[in-house]
N, C-alpha and C positions, 0 to 999 in steps of 0.2 A: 412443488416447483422450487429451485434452488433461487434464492433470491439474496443478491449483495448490495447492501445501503450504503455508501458514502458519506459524511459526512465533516465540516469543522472546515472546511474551507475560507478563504476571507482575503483581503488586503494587507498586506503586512508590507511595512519599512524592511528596508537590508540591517541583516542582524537578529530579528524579529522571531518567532516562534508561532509557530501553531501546532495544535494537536487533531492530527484525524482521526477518523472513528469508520470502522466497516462492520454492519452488524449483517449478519449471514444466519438465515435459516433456510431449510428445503432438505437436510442433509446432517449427517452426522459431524458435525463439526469438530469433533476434538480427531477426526481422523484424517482431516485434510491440511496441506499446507495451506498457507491465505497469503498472497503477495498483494506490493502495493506496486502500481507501472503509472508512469505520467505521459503526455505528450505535451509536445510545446507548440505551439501555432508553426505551422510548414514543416514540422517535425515527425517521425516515425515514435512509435509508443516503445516506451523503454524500461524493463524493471528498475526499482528502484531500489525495495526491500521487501524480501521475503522472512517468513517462520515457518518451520517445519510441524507438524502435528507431536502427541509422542513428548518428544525431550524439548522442543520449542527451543530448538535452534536457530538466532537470528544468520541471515545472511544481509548481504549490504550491496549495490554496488557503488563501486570506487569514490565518485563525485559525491557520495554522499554518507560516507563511512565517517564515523567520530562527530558529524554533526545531527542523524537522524537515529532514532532508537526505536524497533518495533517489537512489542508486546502483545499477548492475547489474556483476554478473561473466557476462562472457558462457561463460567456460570451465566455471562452476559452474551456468548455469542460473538464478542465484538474482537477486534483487533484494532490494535491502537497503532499510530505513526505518530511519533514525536518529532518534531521541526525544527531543530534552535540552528540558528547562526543562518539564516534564510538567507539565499542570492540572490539577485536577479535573474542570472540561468533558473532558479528551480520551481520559475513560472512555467503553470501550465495548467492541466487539468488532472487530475490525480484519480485513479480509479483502484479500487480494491477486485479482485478475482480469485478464483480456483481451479484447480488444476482439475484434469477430468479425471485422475485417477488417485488414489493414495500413497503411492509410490513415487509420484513426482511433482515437480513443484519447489524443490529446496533452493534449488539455485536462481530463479528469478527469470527461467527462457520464455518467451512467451509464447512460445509454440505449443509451450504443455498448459497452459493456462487457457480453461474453456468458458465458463461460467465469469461474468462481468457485471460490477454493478454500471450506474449508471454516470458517476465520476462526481469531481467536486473541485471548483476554480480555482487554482492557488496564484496569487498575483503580489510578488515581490518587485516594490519600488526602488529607485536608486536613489 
């Protein structure tokens, strides 16, 4: 079974950093893309930052480009999200996933992303 762990969640001051962790097994993993998506309380679930399998192409969206950097270890399974410069916007609950195929997934839609882990709180104070 494909299974996605979350992880590194916490409280953080604005400014603040935190690093997530999604470790994924059930699956070939150096063959899939791994995105990261948040939702925020009344809010719809939204990509945040994707990588491509392959050549481990970061993608970003907008609100969070230059402040989040996402990485994979392919020995560990895991995919990393790096946090600096934290909002108050970029509260929410953060969830790692995969797409249902190996061909998609690069750009962060979440219509192509099937496989979910179970998320992890991120709460930016002001």
């Amino acid at each position: 079974d494909v299974q996605l762990q979350a992880s590194g969640g916490g409280l953080v001051q604005t400014g603040g950093s935190l690093r997530l962790s999604c470790v994924a097994s059930g699956f070939t993993f150096d063959e899939y893309a791994i995105g990261w998506f948040r939702q925020a309380p009344g809010k719809e679930r939204e990509g945040v930052s994707c990588i491509t399998s392959g050549d481990y192409t970061p993608y970003y969206k907008h609100p969070v480009k230059g402040r989040f950097t996402i990485s994979s270890d392919n020995a560990k399974n895991t995919v990393y999200l790096q946090m600096d410069s934290l909002k108050p916007e970029d509260t929410g609950v953060y969830y790692c996933a995969a797409p249902r195929t190996v061909t998609s997934g690069a750009l962060c839609l979440l219509n192509e992303y099937t496989y979910w882990g179970q998320g992890t709180q991120v709460t930016v104070s002001s």
